[in-house]
C-alpha positions as CSV (number, residue, x, y, z in Angstrom):
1,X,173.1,109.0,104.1
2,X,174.9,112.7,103.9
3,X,177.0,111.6,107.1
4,X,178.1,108.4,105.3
5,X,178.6,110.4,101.9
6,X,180.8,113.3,103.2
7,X,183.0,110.5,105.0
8,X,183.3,108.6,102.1
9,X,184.7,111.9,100.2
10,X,186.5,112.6,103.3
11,X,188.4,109.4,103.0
12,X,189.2,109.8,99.7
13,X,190.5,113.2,99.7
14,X,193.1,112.1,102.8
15,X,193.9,109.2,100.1
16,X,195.2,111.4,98.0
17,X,196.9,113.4,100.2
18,X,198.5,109.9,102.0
19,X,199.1,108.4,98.4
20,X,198.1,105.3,99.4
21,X,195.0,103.2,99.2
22,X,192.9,102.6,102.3
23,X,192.1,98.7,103.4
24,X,189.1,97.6,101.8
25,X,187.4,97.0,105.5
26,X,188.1,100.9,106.2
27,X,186.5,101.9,103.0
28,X,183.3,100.4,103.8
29,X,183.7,101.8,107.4
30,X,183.9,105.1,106.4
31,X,180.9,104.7,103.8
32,X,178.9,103.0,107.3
33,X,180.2,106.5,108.7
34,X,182.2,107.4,111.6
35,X,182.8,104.7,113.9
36,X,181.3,104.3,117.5
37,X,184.0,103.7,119.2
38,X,185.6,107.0,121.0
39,X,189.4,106.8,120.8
40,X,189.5,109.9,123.5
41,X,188.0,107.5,126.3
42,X,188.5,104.0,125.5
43,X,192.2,102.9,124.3
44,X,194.1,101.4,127.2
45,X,197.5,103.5,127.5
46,X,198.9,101.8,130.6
47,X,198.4,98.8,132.4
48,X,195.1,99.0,134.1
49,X,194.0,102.7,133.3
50,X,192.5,104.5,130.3
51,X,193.2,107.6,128.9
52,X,191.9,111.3,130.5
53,X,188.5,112.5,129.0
54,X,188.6,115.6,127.1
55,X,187.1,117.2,130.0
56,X,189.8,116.5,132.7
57,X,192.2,118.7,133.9
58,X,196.5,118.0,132.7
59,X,197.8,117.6,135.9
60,X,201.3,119.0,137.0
61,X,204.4,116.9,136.7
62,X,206.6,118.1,140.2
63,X,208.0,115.3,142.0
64,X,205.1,114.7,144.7
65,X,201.8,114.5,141.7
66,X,204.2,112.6,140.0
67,X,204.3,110.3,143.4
68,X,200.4,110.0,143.7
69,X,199.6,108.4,140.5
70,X,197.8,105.0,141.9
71,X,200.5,102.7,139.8
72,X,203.6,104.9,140.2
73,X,206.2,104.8,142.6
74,X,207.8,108.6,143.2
75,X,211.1,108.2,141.1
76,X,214.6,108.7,142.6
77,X,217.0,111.2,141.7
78,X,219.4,108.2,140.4
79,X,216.3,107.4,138.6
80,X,215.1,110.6,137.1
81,X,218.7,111.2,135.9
82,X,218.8,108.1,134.2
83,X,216.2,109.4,131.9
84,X,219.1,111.9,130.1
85,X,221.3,108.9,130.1
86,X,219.2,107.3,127.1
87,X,215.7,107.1,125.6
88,X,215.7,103.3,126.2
89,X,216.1,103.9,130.2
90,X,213.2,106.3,129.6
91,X,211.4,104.5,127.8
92,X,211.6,101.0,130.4
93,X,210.3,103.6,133.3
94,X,206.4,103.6,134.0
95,X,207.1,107.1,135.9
96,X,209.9,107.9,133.1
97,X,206.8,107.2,130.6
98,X,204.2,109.0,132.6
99,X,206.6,112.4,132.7
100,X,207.4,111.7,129.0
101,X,203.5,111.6,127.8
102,X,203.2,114.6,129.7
103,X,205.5,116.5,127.6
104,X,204.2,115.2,124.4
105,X,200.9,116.9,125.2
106,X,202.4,120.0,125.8
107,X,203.5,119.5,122.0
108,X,200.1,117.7,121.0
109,X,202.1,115.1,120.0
110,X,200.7,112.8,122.7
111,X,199.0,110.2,120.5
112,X,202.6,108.7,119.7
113,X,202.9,107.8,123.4
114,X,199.5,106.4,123.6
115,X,199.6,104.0,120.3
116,X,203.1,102.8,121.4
117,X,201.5,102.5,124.8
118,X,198.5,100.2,123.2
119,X,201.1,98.2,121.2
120,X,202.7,97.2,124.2
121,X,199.6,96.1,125.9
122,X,198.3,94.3,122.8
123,X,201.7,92.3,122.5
124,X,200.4,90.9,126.4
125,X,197.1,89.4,124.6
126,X,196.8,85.7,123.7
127,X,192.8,85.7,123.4
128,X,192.5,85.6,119.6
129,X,188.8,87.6,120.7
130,X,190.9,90.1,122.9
131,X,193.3,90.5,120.1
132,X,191.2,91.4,117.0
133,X,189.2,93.9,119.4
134,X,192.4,95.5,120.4
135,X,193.9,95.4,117.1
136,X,190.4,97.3,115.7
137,X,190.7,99.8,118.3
138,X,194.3,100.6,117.8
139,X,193.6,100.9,113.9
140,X,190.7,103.1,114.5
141,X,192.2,105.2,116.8
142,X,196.1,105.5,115.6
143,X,196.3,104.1,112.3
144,X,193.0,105.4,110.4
145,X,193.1,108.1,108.3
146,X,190.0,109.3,109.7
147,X,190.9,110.0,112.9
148,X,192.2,112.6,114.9
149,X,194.6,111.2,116.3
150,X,196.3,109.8,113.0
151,X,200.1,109.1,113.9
152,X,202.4,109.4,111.2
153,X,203.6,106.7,109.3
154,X,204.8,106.0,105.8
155,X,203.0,104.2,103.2
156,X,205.4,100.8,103.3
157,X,203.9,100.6,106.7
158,X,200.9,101.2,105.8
159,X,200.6,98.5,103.5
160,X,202.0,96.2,105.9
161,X,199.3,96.7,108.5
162,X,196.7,96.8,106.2
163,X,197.5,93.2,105.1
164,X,197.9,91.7,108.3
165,X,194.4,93.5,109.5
166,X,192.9,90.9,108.1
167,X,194.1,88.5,110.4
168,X,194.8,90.6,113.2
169,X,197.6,89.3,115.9
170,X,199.4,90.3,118.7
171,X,202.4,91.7,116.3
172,X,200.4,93.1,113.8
173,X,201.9,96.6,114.8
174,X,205.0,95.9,115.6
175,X,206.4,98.0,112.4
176,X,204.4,100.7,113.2
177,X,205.6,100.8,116.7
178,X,208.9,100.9,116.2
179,X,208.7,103.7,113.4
180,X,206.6,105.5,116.2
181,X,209.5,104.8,118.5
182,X,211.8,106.1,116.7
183,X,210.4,109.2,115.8
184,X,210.2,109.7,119.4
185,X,213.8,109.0,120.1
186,X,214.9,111.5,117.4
187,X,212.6,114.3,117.7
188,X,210.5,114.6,120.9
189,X,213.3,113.1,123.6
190,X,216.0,115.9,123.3
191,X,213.5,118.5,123.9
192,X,212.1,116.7,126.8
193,X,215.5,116.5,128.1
194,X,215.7,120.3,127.8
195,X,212.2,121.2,128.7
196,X,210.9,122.8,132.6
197,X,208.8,119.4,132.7
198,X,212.2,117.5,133.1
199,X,213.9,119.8,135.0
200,X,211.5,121.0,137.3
201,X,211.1,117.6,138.1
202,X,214.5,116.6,138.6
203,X,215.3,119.6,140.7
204,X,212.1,118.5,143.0
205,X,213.2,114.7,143.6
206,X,217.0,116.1,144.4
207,X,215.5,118.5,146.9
208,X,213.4,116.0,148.6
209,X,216.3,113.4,148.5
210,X,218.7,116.1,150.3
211,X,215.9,117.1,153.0
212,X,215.6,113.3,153.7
């Protein structure tokens, strides 16, 4: 009963701080306390494979660990250098993606990649089942104001997703996404394109294109 209290006043002090009213489902999930479901293990970020645990290592990003991920070809230099050309080419890349969530954990800002990540894979859902599981975990992992991992959003979007929780579909974040996108675009993408995770990277493929 103190667990389910001291979220309750939890959510209400983030209410405040949000301005905005939570759903009325949310409410009674946080006075249930917090939820089962662990957003560090479970939330589908790519095709096929889940997130890292907190206990795994962050691997490297040179050009050969960046060729032994199970799903990822090794990128080519004409690839790698299409990154800098736009966000978009980055973006359309699994291994441009994979370099790119990389450097958002360097700036703990990695929970942008992973809900745009989930977005994607819950737009692939026709199961109406599938899709109000998905939607739930997505909410509880990227939208809630509970959790950790709480990307930011305005209050217009919000609202928006709040109303269309209640009959979840595979476009219920598609606002969100998009804000998310953008963000990433504007802020996080020209310091990738200057940071030693990009360039290391693109100096390794060159290298190993010019021994070839």
């Amino acid at each position: 009963m103190a667990g389910a209290q001291e979220a309750a006043g939890t959510l209400a002090g983030l209410c405040r701080r949000h301005g905005s009213r939570p759903a009325a489902w949310e409410e009674r999930r946080a006075a249930e306390g917090p939820p089962q479901h662990d957003p560090k293990t479970s939330t589908v970020y790519e095709a096929g494979t889940q997130e890292r645990g907190p206990g795994a290592s962050m691997e490297g990003v040179s050009g050969d660990q960046t060729g032994d991920h199970p799903k990822l070809a090794k990128p080519t230099p004409e690839e790698v250098r299409g990154w800098a050309q736009s966000f978009d080419k980055l973006m359309k890349s699994p291994a441009g993606r994979n370099v790119f969530r990389e450097f958002l954990r360097t700036e703990y800002s990695e929970e942008n990649m992973l809900f745009w990540l989930a977005c994607e894979e819950l737009k692939t859902e026709c199961n109406k089942h599938t899709i109000d599981e998905k939607a739930r975990m997505i909410y509880e992992d990227y939208i809630s104001i509970l959790s950790p991992k709480e990307v930011s959003l305005d209050s217009r979007v919000r609202e928006v997703i709040n109303r269309k929780m209640q009959e979840p579909s595979s476009h219920t974040f598609d606002d969100a996404q998009l804000q998310i996108y953008t963000l990433m675009h504007r802020d996080s993408y020209p310091r990738f394109l200057n940071s030693a995770i990009y360039k290391s990277l693109l100096q390794s493929v060159s290298r190993s294109s010019s021994e070839s």
